[in-house]
matplotlib code that plots the C-alpha trace (Angstrom):
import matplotlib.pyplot as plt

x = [0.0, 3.0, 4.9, 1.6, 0.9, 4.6, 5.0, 2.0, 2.8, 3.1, 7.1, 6.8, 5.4, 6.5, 10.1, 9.3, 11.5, 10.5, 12.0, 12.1, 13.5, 15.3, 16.1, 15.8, 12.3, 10.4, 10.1, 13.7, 14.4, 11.4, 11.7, 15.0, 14.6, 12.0, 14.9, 13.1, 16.1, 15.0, 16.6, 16.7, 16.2, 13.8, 11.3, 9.7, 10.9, 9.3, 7.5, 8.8, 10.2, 8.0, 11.2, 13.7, 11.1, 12.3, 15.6, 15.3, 13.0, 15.2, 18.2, 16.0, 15.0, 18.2, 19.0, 16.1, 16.5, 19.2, 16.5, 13.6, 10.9, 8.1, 5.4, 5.8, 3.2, 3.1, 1.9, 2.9, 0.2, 1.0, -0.9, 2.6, 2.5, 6.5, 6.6, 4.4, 6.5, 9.9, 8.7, 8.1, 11.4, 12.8, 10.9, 8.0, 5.2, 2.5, 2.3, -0.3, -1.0, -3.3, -5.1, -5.0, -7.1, -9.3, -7.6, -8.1, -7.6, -6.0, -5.3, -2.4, -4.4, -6.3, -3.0, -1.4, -4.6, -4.7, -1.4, -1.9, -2.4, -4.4, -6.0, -6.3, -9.2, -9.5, -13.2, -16.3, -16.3, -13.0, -14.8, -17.8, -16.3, -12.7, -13.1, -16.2, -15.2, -15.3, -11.6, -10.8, -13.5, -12.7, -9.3, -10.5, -10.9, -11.7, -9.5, -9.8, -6.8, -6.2, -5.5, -3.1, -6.0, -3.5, -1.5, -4.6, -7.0, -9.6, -7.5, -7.9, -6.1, -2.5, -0.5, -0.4, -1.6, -4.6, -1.5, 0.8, -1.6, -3.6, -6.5, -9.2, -10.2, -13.8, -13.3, -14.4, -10.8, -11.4, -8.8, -7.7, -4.6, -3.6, -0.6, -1.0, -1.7, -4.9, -6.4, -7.3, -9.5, -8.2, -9.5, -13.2, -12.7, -10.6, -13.8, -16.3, -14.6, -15.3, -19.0, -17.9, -17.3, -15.1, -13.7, -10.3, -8.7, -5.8, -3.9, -1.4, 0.5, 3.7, 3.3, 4.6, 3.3, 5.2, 2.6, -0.9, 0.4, 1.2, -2.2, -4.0, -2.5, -3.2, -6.7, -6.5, -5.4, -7.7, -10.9, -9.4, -9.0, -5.2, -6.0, -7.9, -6.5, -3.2, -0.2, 1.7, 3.1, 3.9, 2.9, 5.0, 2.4, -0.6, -2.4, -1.6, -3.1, -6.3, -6.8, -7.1, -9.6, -13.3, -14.1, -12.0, -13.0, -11.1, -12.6, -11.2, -12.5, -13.9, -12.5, -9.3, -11.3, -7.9, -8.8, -8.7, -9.5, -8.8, -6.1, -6.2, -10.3, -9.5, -7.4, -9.4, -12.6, -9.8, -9.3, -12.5, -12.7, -16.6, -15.6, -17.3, -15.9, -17.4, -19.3, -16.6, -15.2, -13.5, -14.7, -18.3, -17.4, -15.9, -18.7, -22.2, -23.7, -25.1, -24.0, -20.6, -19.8, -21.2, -21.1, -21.0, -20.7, -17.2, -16.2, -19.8, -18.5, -21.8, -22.9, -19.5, -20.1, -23.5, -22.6, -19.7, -22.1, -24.5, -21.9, -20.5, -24.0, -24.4, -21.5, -24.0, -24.1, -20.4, -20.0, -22.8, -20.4, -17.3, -18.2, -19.5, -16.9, -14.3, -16.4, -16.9, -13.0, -12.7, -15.3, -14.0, -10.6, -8.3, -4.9, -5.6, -8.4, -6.2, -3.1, -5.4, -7.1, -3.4, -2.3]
y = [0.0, 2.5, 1.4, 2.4, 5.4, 6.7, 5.5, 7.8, 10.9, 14.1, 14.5, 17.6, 18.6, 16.0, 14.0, 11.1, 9.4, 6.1, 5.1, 1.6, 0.8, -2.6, -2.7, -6.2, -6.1, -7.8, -4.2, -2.8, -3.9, -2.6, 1.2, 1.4, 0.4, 3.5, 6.0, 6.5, 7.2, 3.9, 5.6, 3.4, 4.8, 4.9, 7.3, 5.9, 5.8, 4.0, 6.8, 5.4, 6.7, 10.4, 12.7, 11.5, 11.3, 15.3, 14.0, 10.9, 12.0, 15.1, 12.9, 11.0, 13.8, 14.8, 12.1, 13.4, 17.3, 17.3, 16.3, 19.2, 16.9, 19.1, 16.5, 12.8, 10.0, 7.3, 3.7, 2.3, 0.1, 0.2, 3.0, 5.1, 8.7, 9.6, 9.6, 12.9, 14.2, 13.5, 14.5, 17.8, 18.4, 17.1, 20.3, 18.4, 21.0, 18.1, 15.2, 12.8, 8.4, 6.1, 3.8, 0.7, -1.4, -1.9, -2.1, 0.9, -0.3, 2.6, 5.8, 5.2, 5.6, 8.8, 11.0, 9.8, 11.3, 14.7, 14.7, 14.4, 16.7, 14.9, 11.2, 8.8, 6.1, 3.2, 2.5, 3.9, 1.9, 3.4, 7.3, 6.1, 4.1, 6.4, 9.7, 11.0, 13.5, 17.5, 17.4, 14.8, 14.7, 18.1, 16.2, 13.0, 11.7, 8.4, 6.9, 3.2, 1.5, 1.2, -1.4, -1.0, -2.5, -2.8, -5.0, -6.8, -7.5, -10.0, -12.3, -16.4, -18.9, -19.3, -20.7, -24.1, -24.6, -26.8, -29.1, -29.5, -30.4, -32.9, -31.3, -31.9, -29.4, -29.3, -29.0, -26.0, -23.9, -21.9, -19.3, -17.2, -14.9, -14.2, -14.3, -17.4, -15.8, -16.5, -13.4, -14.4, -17.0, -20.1, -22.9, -21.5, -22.0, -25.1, -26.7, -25.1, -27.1, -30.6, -29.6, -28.6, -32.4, -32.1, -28.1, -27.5, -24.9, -23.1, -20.8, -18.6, -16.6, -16.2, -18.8, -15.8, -18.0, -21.9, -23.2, -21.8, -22.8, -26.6, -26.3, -26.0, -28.8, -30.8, -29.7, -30.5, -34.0, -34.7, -33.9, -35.7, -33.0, -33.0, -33.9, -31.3, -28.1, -27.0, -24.7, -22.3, -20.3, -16.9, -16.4, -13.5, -13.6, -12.8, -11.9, -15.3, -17.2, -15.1, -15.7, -19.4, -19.2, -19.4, -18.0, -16.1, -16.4, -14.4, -15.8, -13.0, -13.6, -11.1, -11.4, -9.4, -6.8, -6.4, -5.5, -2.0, -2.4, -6.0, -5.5, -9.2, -8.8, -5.7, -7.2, -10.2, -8.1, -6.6, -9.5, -10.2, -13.4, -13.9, -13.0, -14.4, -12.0, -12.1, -9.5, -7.4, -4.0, -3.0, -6.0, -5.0, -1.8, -3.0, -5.8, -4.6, -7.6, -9.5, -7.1, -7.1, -10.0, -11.9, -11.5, -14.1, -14.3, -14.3, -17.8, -19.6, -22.3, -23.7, -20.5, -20.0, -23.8, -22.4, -20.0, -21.5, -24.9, -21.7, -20.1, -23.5, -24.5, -21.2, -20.2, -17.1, -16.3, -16.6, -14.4, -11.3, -11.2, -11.0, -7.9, -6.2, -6.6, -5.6, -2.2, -1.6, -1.5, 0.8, 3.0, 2.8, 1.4, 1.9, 3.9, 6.7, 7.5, 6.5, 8.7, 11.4, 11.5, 11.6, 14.9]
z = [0.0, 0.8, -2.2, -4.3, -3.1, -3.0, -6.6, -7.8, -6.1, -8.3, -7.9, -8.5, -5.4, -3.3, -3.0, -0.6, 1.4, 3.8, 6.7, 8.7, 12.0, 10.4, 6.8, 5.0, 4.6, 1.4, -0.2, 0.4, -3.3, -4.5, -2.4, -3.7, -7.1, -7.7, -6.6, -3.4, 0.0, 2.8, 6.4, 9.1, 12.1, 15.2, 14.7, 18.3, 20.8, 24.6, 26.3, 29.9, 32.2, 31.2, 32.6, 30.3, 27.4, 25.8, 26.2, 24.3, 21.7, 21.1, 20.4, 17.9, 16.1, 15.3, 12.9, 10.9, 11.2, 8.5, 5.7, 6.5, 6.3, 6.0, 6.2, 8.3, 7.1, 9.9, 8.3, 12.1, 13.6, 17.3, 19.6, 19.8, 20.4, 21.0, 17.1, 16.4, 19.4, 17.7, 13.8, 15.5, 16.9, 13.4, 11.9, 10.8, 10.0, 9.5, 11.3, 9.6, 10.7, 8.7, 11.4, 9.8, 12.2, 14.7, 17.8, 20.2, 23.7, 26.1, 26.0, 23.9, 20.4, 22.0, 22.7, 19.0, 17.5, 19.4, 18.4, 14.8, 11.8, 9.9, 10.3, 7.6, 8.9, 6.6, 7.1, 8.1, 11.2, 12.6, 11.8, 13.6, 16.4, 17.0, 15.7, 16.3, 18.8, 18.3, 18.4, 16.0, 13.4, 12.0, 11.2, 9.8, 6.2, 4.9, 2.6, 1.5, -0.3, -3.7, -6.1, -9.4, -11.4, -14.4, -12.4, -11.0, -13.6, -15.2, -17.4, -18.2, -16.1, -17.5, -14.8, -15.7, -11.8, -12.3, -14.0, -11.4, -8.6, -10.8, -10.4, -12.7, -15.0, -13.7, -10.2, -8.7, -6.9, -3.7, -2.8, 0.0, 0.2, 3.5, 5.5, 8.0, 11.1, 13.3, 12.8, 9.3, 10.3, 8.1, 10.4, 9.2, 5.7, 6.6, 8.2, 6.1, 3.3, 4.5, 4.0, 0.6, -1.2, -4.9, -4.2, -3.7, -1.9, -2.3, 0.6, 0.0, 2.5, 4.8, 7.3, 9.7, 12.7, 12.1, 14.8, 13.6, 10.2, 11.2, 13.4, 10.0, 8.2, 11.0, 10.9, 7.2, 7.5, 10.6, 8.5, 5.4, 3.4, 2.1, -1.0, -1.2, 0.9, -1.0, 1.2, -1.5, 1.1, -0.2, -4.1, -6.0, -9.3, -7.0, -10.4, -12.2, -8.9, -8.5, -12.2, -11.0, -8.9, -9.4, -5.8, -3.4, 0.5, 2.9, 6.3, 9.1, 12.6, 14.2, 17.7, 16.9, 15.1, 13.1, 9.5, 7.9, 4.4, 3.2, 0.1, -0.8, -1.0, -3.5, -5.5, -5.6, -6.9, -9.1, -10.9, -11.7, -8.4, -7.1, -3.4, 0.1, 3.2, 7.1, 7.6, 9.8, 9.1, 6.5, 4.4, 4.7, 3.3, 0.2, -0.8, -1.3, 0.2, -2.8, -6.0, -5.8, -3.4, -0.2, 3.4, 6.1, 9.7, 11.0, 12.3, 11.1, 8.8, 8.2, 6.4, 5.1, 3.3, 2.6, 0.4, -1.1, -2.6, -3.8, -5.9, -6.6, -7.8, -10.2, -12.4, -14.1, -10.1, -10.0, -13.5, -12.2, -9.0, -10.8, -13.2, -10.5, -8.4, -11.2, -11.4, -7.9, -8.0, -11.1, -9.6, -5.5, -5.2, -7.5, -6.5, -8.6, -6.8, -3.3, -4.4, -5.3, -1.7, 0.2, -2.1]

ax = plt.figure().add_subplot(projection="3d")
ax.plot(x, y, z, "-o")
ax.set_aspect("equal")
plt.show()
């Protein structure tokens, strides 16, 4: 999402930098290759103990004073509020954060948003939930992501996929692309599949959590699906495997109230992929229940299986969902639209 939006900026009135606090990250390659300076640095710093805080957050500052910043976007998704502290004593004039989920919890998220700018909220829940105060309304604009939709569009399978896994041509492919973390809600889909006799599904993701990734094979093989339920791990043509699928399902729980605005759901609808979501935030404001995608309840794989034999059952139903997915994109989503908003 960063990469996107930096890439589109009008460099004429803006020369973006990004900073991390560890290089090596899977986009290093990427930043850099766009001509675009990666710093490494801590732009946060802890806020304990509170005497020595204008000491340490001065001496952090000072690393970034020598490149004038004039405004500081923070992507960070921990409740933080040393950072707008330091980007004003590096000379910041704007201090701006994108909330990117749910979580509000203490009074952590409350001082980093008095503290800010400008607020980017990433769906309407957040506005109506966080920032409907008289002092941070005025301040508040929501932005959804957006998708490259030349990069992600509606194209015919070409991956050779349905080949290497034996699969037969006929049989219906479920999808989800997520990293494998428990937030996302896998073991639904998982279970919902065994109700779902002949489909296959298909995971890809960073198993960035080795023990709730082996948890769902094991569910896999307990409910005698490995035949059936297929582990890619992390997928670099994310295109070329959407364009596989005939349904995409991205099953987050709703416990962790953790998503913003879904990108795997947008570039799903991107490309053109009849989507199934659970009705949480974020996801319920991209899919308009029924037009341009379906909505289930979070962690109710019965209705999850429901819905999946329905579209299984229909491909016309499959085909209106696609189209109008694709065009709720062109119309909502698309990074044109996203970059536009952030200028």
């Amino acid at each position: 999402m960063l990469l996107n939006i930096i890439k589109g900026l009008d460099r004429g009135k803006f020369a973006p930098a990004v900073c991390v606090l560890r290089k090596g990250g899977h986009l290093e390659c990427d930043i850099e290759q766009q001509g675009i300076p990666l710093l490494e640095a801590p732009f946060a710093v802890s806020a304990r103990p509170y005497r020595s805080l204008p000491f340490r957050a001065w001496d952090a500052a000072r690393f970034f004073q020598p490149y004038g910043f004039d405004i500081w976007h923070s992507f960070h998704y921990i409740d933080d509020y040393t950072e707008p502290l330091i980007a004003r004593l590096a000379g910041a004039r704007a201090w701006i954060y994108t909330k990117k989920n749910m979580s509000w919890g203490g009074n952590g998220w409350r001082l980093r948003s008095l503290l800010a700018s400008r607020i980017v909220a990433d769906n309407s829940t957040m506005l109506s939930s966080f920032f409907r105060s008289r002092l941070l309304a005025p301040k508040t604009q929501l932005i959804g992501h957006g998708v490259d939709t030349r990069e992600f569009d509606h194209r015919p399978p070409a991956s050779g996929l349905r080949e290497r896994l034996a699969i037969d041509r006929d049989a219906l492919l479920v999808g989800c692309v997520a990293e494998l973390l428990p937030v996302k809600g896998h073991p639904t889909l998982v279970r919902a599949m065994a109700r779902v006799p002949g489909v296959h599904l298909l995971l890809a993701g960073r198993p960035l959590d080795r023990e709730y990734s082996d948890s769902l094979r094991q569910l896999s093989e307990e409910l005698g699906l490995m035949e059936r339920v297929h582990f890619f791990g992390s997928v670099q043509d994310v295109p070329g495997f959407l364009a596989e699928l005939d349904i995409f399902v991205l099953p987050t729980w709703a416990k962790w109230r953790m998503e913003g605005c879904p990108v795997a759901l947008l570039e799903a609808m991107a490309c053109g992929v009849a989507c199934i979501a659970t009705d949480i935030p974020g996801s319920r404001d991209v899919i308009e229940n029924g037009l341009s995608g379906v909505l289930v309840p979070p962690e109710d794989e019965v209705a999850l299986a429901q819905q999946i034999l329905s579209l299984a059952a229909s491909p016309a139903r499959r085909r209106q969902l696609s189209e109008a997915a694709r065009r709720r994109i062109l119309a909502h989503y698309t990074i044109e639209r996203e970059v536009a908003a952030y200028e």
